[in-house]
C-alpha positions in Angstrom: -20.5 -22.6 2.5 -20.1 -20.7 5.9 -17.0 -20.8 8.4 -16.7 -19.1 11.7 -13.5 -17.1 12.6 -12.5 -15.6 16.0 -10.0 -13.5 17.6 -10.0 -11.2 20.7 -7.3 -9.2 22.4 -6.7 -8.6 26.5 -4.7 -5.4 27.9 -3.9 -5.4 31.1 -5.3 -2.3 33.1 -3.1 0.8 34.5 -4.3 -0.1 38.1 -3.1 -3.4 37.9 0.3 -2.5 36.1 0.3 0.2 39.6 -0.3 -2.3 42.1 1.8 -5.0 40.4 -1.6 -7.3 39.6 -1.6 -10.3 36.8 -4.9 -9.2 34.1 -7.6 -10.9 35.5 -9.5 -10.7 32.4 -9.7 -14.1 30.3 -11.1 -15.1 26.6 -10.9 -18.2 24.4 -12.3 -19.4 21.3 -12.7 -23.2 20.6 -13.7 -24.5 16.8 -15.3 -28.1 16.5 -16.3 -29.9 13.9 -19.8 -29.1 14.8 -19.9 -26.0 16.6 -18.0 -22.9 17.7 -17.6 -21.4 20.9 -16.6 -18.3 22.3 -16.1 -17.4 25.9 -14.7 -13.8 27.9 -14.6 -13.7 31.5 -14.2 -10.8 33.8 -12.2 -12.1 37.4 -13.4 -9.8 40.1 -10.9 -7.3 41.1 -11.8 -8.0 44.8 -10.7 -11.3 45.0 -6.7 -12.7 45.3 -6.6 -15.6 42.4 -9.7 -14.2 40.0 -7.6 -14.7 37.4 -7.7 -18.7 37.3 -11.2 -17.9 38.0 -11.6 -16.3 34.6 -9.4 -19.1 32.6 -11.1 -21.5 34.1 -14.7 -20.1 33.1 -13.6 -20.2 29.7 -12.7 -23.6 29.5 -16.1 -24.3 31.6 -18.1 -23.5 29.0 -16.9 -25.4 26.1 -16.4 -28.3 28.5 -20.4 -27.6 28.6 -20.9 -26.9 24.7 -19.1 -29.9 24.2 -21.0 -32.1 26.7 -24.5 -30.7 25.5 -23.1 -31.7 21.8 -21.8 -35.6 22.8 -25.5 -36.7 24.5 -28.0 -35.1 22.2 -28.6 -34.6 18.5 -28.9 -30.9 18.7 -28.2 -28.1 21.2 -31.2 -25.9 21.7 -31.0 -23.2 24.6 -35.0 -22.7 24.4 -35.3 -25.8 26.0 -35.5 -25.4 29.3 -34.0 -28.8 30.4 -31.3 -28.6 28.0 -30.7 -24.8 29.0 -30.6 -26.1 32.7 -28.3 -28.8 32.3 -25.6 -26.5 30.2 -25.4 -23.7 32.5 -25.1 -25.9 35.5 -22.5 -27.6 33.4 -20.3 -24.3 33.0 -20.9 -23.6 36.9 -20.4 -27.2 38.3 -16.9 -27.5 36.1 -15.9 -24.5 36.8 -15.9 -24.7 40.3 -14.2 -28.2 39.9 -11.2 -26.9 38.3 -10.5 -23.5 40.3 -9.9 -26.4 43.3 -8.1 -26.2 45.7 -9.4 -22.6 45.5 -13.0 -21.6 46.8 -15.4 -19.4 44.6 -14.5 -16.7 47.1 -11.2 -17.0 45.9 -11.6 -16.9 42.6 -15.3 -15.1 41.5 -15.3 -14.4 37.6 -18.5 -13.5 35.4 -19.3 -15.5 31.8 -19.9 -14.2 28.7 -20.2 -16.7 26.0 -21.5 -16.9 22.2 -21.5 -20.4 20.6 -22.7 -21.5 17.0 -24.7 -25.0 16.7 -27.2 -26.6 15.4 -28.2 -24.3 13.1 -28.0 -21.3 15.7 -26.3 -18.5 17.5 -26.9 -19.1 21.3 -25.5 -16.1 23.9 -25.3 -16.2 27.2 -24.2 -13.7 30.0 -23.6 -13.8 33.9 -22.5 -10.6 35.4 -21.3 -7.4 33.9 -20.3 -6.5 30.6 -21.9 -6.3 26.6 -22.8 -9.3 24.5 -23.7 -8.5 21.1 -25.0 -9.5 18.3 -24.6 -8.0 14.6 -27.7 -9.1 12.5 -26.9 -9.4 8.4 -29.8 -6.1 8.6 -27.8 -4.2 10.5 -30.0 -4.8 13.6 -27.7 -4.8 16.7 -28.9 -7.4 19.6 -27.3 -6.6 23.1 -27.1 -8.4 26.4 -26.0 -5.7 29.3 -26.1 -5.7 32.8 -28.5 -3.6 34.3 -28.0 -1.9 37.8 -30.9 0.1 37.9 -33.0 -1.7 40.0 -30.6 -2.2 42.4 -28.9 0.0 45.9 -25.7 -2.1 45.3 -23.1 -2.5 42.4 -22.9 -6.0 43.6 -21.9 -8.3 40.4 -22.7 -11.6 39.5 -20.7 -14.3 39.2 -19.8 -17.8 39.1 -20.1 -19.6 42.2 -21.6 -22.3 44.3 -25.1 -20.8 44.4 -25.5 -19.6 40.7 -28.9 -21.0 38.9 -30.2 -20.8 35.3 -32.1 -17.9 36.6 -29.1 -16.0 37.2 -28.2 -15.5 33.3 -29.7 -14.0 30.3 -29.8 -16.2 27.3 -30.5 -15.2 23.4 -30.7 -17.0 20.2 -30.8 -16.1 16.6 -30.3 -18.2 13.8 -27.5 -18.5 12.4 -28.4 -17.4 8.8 -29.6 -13.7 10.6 -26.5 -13.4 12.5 -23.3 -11.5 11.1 -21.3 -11.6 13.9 -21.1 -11.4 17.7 -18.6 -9.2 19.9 -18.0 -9.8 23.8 -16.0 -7.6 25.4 -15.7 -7.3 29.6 -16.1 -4.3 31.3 -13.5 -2.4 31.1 -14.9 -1.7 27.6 -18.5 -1.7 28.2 -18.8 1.1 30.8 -16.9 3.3 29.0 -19.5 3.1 25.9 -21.6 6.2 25.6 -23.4 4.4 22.5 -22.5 0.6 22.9 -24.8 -0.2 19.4 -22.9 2.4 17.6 -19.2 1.5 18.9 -20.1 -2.1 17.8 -21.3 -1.8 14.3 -18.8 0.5 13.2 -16.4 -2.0 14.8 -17.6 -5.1 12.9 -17.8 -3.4 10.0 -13.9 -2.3 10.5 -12.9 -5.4 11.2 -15.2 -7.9 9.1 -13.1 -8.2 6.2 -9.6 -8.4 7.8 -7.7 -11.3 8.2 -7.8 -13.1 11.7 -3.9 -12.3 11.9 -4.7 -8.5 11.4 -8.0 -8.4 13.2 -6.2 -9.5 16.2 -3.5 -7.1 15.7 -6.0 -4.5 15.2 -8.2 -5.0 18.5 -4.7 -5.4 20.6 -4.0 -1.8 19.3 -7.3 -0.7 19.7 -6.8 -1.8 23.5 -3.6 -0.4 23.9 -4.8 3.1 22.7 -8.2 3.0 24.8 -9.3 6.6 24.2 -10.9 7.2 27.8 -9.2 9.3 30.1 -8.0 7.9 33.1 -8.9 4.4 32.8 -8.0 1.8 34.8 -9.4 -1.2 34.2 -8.2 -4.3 32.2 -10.5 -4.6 28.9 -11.1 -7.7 27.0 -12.8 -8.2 23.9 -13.3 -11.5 21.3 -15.5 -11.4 18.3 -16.8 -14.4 16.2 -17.6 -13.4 13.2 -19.6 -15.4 9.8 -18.0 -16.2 6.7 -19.7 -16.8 3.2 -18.1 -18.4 0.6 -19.2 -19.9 -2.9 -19.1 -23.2 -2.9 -16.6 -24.5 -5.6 
């Protein structure tokens, strides 16, 4: 028998305690009867109400989980139609219930990790790390990459946001250990982003969820890099075995 447990932590960052800003940074964790779901979300520093942009990106994308779940037998991100119809699910409800605010307003990237059907399905729009801890040890990340670019420009939900926009993996849910999201703040502070999340799963793995999320808020609290600023978010969902009695 297998159960899925979560926790996360958010800390507000130095320059928002400075300038007297709210944390923009968001994360939830929803448990179903069928699935599990995970979201983090990043509201961009630029804009004036990114925080209900974040919270509200959350909540988009069980809304989509959850919608995906109710009109078909199984939900299978490989599918292109059923891929489609999710992620346009988390953009279209999202921007339904920032209203009266404009994506402008209220911009916010999505990081998600859900379990269903037999997988573990991650998604990722904007910046950030998504990762995945393989029962071998194998470490699967999702990562923004800015190489290819002359801007730092970040995506992010809004009007104009297509399937294309995202990177999407699956593993099955027998390989997977556990998955860690965790917004920017963290991730581009990370000299060695595989190594910083093994050693953290493994750290953590065996706690209870009570601790873990004491741990994490600590962890946050003490961020070793000089000088940061930023707020940092980070959520795990993590695979429990158990004998069955």
């Amino acid at each position: 028998m297998q159960r899925w447990i979560s926790f996360g932590a958010s800390e507000i960052g130095p320059a928002h305690i400075k300038t007297g800003k709210p944390n923009q940074d968001s994360w939830a964790a929803f448990h179903h009867f069928n699935c599990d779901v995970l979201a983090v979300s990043d509201g961009m520093g630029s804009k004036d109400f990114s925080e209900f942009g974040s919270a509200a990106a959350c909540k988009a994308v069980d809304y989509a989980v959850c919608s995906s779940m109710l009109s078909g037998p199984s939900l299978d991100l490989q599918d292109p139609l059923i891929r489609e119809l999710f992620l346009d699910n988390i953009r279209d409800k999202w921007a339904e219930d920032i209203l009266p605010l404009t994506a402008k307003q209220a911009s916010a990237t999505c990081l998600f990790a859900l379990h269903a059907s037999g997988n573990v399905w991650l998604g990722m729009l904007g910046d950030g790390c998504v990762a995945c801890v393989l029962v071998d040890g194998t470490i699967r990340l999702l990562q923004e990459s800015k190489d290819d670019s002359f801007s730092n420009v970040t995506k992010s939900l809004s009007e104009s946001v297509t399937p294309d926009d995202w990177q999407i993996m699956g593993v099955s849910e027998k390989r997977c250990k556990a998955v860690l999201l965790c917004t920017d703040g963290i991730a581009d502070d990370l000299v060695d982003p595989k190594g910083f999340v093994a050693g953290y799963i493994d750290s953590v793995f065996d706690m209870p969820v009570v601790s873990a999320a004491g741990d994490a808020a600590n962890m946050l609290i003490d961020w070793p890099t000089p000088k940061h600023s930023d707020d940092k978010t980070i959520a795990c969902l993590i695979r429990r075995d158990y004998a069955d009695e």
